[in-house]
Each structure stands twice: as structure tokens, then as C-alpha cells.
C-alpha positions, 0 to 999 in steps of 0.5 A: 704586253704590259699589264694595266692597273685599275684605279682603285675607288672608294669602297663606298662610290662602288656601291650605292646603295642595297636594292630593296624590292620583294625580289631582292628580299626573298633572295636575301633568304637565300643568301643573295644580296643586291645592290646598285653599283656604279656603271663602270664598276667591275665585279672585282672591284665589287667584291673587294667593296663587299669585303671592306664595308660588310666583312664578308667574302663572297662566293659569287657575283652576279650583275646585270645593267639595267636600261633607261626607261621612257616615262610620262608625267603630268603630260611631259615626256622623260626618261627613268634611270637605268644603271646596274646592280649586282647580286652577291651571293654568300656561302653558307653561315654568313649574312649582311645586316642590310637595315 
């Protein structure tokens, strides 16, 4: 059985951005970070990126995909995006300068 290698991506195209929301920002005191990933990323490729932009290894990542949402606006009807974030969680002493 032949193992398949992963295309290895842009440290910057996995991770797009930090997650700002009051959820985040009290988990963030306790050393859990979230950030919006790519859709198709995988929690190792996410960790590898983790360690090349902020220079931290983490203990454990979390994620979770987060579905599209109907809306309505001004009377016309769309969709809200959904994606997926992932939670980083740091060992003790190491923090990420996210602002």
C-alpha cells in the first residue's frame, strides 16, 4: 500500500485569518486561539502553519466546520458563509500576538 504525500500549501493560504469574538478573546486567557482555516485543511497541515507564522508548537488542535446560514436582506434572500475554524491550544508560558 503506497503512501500518498499532501501537497504542501502556503503557510498563509491555510489560516486566514484569527477569529475575533468574545468567545475567542476569553479563551485566548487560557491559551486557546481561533483561527479561520481553509476548508480542505487538515489539523497537521494547521499545525505546521501555526509553527512557521507565530513560532509556537502546539499541544492540541481542535476544529470544527461551520455551516452556511440563510439570511435576509433589504427583502432578498442569500446565504451567510460558513467554513471552518480551528482551536489552537498552547502549553503553558507560550502566547500568540494575535493584534
Amino acid at each position: 500500500m503506497a503512501i500518498k504525500k499532501q501537497k504542501t500549501q502556503n503557510p498563509g493560504s491555510i489560516i486566514t485569518s484569527p477569529r475575533i469574538t468574545e468567545k475567542s478573546a476569553v479563551l485566548s486567557e487560557g491559551r486557546v486561539y481561533t483561527f479561520n482555516v481553509a476548508s480542505n485543511a487538515t489539523k497537521i497541515e494547521i499545525k505546521k502553519a501555526i509553527e512557521d507564522i507565530y513560532g509556537v508548537v502546539p499541544v492540541k488542535i481542535t476544529t470544527a466546520t461551520l455551516k452556511y446560514k440563510p439570511v435576509q436582506r433589504r427583502g432578498v434572500a442569500g446565504v451567510k458563509g460558513g467554513g471552518k475554524k480551528a482551536m489552537v491550544y498552547l502549553k503553558k508560558g507560550d502566547t500568540i500576538q494575535i493584534m
